[in-house]
C-alpha beads as a LAMMPS data file, in Angstrom:
LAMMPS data file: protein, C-alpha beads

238 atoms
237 bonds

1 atom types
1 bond types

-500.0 500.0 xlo xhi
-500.0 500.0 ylo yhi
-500.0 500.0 zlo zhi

Masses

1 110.0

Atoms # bond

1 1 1 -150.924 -252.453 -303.774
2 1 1 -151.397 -253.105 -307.028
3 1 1 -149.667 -255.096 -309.700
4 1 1 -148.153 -254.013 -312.874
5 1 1 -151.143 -256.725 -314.414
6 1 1 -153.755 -255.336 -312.460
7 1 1 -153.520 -252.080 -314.106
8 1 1 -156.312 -250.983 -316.021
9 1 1 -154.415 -248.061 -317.429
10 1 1 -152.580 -248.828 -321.019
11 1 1 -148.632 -248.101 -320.878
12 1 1 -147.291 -246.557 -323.709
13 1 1 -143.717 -246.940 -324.190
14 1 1 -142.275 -242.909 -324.929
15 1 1 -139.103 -242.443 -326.905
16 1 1 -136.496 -242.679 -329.988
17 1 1 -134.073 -245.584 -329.273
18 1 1 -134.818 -248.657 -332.098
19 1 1 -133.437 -250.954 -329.904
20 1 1 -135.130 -249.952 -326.842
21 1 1 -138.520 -249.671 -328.747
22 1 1 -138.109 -253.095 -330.370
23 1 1 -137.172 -254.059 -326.642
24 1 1 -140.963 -252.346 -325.025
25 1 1 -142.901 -253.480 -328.493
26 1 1 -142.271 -257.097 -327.161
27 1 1 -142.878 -256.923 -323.285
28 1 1 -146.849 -257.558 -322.827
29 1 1 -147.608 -254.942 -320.769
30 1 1 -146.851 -252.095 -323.251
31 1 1 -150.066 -251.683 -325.001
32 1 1 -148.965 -249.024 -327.781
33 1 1 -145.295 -246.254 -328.160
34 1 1 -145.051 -243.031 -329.064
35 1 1 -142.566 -240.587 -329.980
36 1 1 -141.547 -236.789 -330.708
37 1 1 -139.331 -234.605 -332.563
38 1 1 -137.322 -234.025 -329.209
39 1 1 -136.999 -237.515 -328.334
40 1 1 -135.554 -238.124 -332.089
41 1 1 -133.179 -235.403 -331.884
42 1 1 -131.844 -236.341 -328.622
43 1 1 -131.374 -239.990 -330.299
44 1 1 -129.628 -238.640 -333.193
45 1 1 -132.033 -239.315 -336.039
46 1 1 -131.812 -237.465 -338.713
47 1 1 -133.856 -238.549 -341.779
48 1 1 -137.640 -238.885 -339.758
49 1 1 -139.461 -240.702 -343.237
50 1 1 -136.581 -243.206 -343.036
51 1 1 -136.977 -243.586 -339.009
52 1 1 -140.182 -243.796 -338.746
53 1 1 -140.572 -246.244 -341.554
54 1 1 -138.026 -248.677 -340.503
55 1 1 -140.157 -248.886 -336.834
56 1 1 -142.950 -249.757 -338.663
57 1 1 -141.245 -252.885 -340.070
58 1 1 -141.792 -254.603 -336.763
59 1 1 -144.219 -252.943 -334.992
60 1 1 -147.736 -253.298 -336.783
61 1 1 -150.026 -254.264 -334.382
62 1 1 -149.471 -251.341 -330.996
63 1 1 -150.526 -248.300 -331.811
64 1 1 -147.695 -245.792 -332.512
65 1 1 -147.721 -242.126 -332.851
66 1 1 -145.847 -239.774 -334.873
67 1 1 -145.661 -236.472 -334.836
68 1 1 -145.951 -233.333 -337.739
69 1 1 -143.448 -230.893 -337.097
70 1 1 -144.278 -227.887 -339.524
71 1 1 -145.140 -224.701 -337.838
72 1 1 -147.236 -223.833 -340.824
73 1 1 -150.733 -225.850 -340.783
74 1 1 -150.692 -226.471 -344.963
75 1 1 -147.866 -227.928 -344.426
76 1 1 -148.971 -229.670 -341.474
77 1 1 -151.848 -231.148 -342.939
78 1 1 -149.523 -232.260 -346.025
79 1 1 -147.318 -234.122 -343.044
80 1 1 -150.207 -235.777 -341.469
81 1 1 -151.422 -237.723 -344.315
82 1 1 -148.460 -239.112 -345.515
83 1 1 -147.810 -240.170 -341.953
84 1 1 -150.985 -241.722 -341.418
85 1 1 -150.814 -243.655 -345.288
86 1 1 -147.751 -245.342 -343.303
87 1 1 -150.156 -247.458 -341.505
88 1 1 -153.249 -248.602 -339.863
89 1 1 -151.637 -248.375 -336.116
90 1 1 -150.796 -245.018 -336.805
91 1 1 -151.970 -241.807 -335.254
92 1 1 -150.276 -238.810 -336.248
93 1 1 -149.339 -236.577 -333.784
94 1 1 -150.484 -232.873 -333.541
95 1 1 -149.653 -229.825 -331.786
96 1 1 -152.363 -227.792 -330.123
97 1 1 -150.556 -224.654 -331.599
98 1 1 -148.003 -223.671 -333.667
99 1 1 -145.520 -221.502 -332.624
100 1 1 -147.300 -218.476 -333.345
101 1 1 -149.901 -219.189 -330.888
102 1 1 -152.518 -220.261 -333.667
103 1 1 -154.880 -222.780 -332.721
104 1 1 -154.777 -226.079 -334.349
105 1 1 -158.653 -226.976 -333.981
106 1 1 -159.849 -226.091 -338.306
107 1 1 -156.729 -228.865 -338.913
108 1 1 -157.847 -231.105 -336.496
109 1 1 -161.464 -231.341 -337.713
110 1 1 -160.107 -231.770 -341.270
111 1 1 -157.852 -234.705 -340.640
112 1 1 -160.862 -236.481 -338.101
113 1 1 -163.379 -235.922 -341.061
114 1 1 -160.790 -237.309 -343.140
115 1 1 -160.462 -240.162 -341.232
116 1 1 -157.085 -239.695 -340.066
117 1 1 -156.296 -241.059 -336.279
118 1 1 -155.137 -238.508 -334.465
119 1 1 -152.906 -237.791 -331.313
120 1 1 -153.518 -234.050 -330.034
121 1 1 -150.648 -233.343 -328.063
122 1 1 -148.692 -230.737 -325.383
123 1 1 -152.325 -229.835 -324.135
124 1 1 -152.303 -228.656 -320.519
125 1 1 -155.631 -226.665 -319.743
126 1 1 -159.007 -227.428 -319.783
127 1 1 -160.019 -224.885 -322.520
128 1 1 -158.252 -226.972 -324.964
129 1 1 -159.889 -229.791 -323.935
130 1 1 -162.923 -229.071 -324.698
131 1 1 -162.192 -227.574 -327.982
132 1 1 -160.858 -230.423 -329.077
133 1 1 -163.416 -232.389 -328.160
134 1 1 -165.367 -230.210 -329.881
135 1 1 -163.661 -230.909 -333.350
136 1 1 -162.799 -234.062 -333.347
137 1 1 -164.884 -237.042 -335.265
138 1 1 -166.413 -239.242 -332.915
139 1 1 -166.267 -242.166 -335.451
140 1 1 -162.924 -242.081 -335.298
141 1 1 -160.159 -243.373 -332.913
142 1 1 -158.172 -240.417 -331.185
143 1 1 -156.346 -239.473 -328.271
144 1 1 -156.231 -236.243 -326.412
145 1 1 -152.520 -235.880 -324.848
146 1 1 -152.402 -233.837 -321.129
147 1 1 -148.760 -232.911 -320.081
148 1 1 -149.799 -234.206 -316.658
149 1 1 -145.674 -234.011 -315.545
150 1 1 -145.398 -230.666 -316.958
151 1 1 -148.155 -229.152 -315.161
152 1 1 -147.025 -230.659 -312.089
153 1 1 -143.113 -228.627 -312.626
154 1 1 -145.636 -225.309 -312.469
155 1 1 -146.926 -226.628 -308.944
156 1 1 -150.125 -226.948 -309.878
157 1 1 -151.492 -230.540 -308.988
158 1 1 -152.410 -232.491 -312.141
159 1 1 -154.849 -234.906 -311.041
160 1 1 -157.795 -232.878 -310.537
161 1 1 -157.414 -231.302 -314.336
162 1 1 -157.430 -234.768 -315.109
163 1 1 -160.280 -235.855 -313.958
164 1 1 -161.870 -233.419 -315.149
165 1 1 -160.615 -234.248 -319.215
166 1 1 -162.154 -237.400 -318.514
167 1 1 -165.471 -235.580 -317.615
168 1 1 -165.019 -233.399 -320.767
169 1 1 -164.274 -236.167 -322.879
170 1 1 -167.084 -238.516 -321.924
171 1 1 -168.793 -237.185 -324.958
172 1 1 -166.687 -239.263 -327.627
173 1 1 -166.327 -242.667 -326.501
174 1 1 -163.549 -243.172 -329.329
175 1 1 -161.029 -240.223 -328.301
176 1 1 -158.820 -241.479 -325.165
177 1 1 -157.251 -239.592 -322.358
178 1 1 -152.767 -239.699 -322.161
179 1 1 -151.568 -238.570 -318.994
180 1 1 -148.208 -237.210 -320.307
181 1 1 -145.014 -236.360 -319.325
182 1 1 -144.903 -238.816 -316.034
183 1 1 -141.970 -237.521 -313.724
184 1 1 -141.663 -241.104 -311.800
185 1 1 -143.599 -244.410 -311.382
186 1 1 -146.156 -243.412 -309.137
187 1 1 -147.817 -241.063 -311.933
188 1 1 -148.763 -244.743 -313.835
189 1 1 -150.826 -245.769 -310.371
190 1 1 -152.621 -242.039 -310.203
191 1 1 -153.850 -242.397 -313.798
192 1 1 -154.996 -245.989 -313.028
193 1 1 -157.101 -244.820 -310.130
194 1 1 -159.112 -242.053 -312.071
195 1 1 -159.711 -244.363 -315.220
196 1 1 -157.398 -242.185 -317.365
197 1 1 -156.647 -244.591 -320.608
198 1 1 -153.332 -244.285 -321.317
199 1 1 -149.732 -242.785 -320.082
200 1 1 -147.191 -242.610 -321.907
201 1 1 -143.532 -243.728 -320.090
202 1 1 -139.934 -243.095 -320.955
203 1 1 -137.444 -246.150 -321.036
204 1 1 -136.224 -244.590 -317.522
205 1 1 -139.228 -244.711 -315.888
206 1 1 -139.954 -248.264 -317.182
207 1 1 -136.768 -249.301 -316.006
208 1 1 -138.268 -248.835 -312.047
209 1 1 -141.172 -251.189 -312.442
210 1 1 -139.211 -253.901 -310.833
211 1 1 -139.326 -251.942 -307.635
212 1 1 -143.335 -252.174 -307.831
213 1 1 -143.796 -253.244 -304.435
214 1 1 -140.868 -253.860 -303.496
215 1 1 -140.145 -254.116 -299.313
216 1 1 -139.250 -250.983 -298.151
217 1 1 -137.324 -251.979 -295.502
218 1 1 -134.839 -253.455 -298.183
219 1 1 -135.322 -250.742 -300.113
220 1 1 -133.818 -248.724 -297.151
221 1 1 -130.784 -250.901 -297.040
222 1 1 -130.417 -250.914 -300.684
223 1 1 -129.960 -247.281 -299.979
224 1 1 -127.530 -247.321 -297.329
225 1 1 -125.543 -250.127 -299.363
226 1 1 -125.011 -247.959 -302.045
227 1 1 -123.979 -244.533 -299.803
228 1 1 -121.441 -246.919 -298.819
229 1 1 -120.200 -248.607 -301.478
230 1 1 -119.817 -245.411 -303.451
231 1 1 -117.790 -243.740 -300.131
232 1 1 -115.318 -246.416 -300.685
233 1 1 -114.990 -246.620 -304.180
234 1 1 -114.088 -243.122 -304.226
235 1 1 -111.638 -243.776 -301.622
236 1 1 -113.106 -240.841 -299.089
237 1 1 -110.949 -240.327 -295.726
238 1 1 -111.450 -237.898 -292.717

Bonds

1 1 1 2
2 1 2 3
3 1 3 4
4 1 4 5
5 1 5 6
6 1 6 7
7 1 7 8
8 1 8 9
9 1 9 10
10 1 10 11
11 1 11 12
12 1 12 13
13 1 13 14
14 1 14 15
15 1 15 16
16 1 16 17
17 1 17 18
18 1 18 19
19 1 19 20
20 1 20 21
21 1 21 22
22 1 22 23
23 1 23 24
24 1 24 25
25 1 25 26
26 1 26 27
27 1 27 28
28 1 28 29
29 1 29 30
30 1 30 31
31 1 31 32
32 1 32 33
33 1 33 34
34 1 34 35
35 1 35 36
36 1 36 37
37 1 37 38
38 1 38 39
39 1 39 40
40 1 40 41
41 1 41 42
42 1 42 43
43 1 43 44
44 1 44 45
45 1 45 46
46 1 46 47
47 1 47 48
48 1 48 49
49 1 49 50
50 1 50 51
51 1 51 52
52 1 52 53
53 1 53 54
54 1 54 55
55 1 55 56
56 1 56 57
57 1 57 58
58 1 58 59
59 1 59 60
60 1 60 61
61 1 61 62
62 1 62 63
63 1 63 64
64 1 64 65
65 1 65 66
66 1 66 67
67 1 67 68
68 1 68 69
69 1 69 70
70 1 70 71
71 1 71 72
72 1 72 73
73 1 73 74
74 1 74 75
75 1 75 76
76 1 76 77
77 1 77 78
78 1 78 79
79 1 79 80
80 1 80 81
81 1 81 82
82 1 82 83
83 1 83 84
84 1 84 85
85 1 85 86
86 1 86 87
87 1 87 88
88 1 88 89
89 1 89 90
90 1 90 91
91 1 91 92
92 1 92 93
93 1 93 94
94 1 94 95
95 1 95 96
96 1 96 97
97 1 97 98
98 1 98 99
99 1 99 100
100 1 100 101
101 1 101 102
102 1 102 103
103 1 103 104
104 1 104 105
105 1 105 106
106 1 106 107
107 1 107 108
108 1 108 109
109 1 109 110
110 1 110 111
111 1 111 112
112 1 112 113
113 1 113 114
114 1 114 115
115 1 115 116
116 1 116 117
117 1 117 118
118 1 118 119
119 1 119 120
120 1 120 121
121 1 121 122
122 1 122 123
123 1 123 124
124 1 124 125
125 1 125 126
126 1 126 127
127 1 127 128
128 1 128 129
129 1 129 130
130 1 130 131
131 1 131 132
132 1 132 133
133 1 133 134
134 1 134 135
135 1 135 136
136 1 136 137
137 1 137 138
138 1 138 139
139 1 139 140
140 1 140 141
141 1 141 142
142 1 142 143
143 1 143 144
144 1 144 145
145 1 145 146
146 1 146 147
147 1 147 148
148 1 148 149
149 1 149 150
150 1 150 151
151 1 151 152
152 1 152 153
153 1 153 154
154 1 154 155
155 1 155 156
156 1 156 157
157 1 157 158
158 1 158 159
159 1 159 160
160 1 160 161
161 1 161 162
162 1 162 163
163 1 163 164
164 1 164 165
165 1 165 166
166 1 166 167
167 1 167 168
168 1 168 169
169 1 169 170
170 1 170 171
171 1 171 172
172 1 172 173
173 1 173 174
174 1 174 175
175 1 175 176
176 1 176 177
177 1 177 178
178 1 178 179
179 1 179 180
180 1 180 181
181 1 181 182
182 1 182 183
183 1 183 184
184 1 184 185
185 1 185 186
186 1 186 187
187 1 187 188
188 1 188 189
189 1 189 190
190 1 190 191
191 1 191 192
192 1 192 193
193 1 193 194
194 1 194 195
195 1 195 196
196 1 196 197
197 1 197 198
198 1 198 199
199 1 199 200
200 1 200 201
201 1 201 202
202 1 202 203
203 1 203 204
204 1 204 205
205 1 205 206
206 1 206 207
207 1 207 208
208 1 208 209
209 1 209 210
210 1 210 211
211 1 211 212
212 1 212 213
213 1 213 214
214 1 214 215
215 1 215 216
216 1 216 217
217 1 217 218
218 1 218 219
219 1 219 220
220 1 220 221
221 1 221 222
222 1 222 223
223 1 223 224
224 1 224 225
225 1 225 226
226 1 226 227
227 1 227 228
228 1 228 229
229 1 229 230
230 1 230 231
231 1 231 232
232 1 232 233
233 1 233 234
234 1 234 235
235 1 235 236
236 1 236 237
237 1 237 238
């Protein structure tokens, strides 16, 4: 099996926590972090400029992504390029469509011809793939962001979508493949073996790489231990 080193896949660390991005920013095998409106709401920020900011004070050289959240693409495009004057490790996150259902490709080729590094995100077919592709600069650095996890809730098996991106994508050797949305640890060693680039992990998920490789035998013991230990802490009696 595999080691975490061995990995040819980058890890992205995924959330909102300061402390707990300060805490992936310094481990070595965290190549870049990302966030999301959701992720910052659940953490309680409130003034994003002022967030987003203060994270760049130590984190300067990992890419980190940020994301526009206007439902309106003038205004969208107004949000992406202050985000992306915030600094050179930033790519600005965008949405493949608004609420409205309106496609996102006319601001995507205006912010790659711009310059700006982009992060096209909560894709999940192949369709928007490979318009996306089709707009993008391929002088500049971007990433094209699959919600692997959340196609996986529908049933559907992500992996073979995936590889298939990659196919898509082969075109624009600057724009990288994210395998999204990871629902446990094994998702990091399925996007290693099909030469995705990147997935991006949550602090919880991150928290289980110890158990890489871990004996299972022990691991089944760890298991009873706990069954156990938690019977008798809550004091159960027949």
């Amino acid at each position: 099996m595999k080691r975490i080193d061995d990995l040819k896949v980058k890890i992205f660390a995924d959330g909102a926590d300061k402390n707990a991005m300060f805490d992936m920013y310094q481990k070595s095998f965290v190549k870049g972090l990302t966030t999301n409106p959701t992720l910052m709401n659940k953490a309680g920020i409130r003034n994003y400029r002022d967030f987003c900011k203060d994270i760049l004070t130590f984190i300067k050289d990992k890419p980190l992504s940020f994301e526009v959240f206007s439902d309106n693409f003038s205004e969208m495009e107004r949000q992406a390029l202050e985000i992306a004057g915030w600094g050179d490790n930033v790519y600005v996150k965008i949405p493949i469509t608004n609420t409205k259902r309106q496609v996102c490709f006319p601001l995507v080729k205006k912010l790659s011809s711009k310059g700006v590094k982009l992060n096209v995100t909560a894709i999940m077919t192949l369709e928007q793939v490979s318009k996306v592709v089709e707009v993008l600069d391929a002088n500049v650095p971007s990433y094209i962001s699959i919600f692997a996890g959340r196609i996986a809730d529908t049933g559907r098996d992500p992996v073979p979508i995936m590889k298939d991106a990659l196919e898509i994508m082969s075109v624009n050797s600057l724009s990288e493949l994210i395998w999204a949305s990871p629902r446990e640890l094994l998702n990091i060693f399925q996007a290693d073996d099909i030469g995705c680039h990147v997935i991006t992990v949550t602090n919880d998920i991150l928290k289980k790489l110890s158990l890489v490789g871990y004996d299972l035998g022990e691991y089944s013991l760890d298991t009873v231990k706990m069954f156990y230990n938690d019977a008798m802490v809550a004091g159960f009696s027949l």
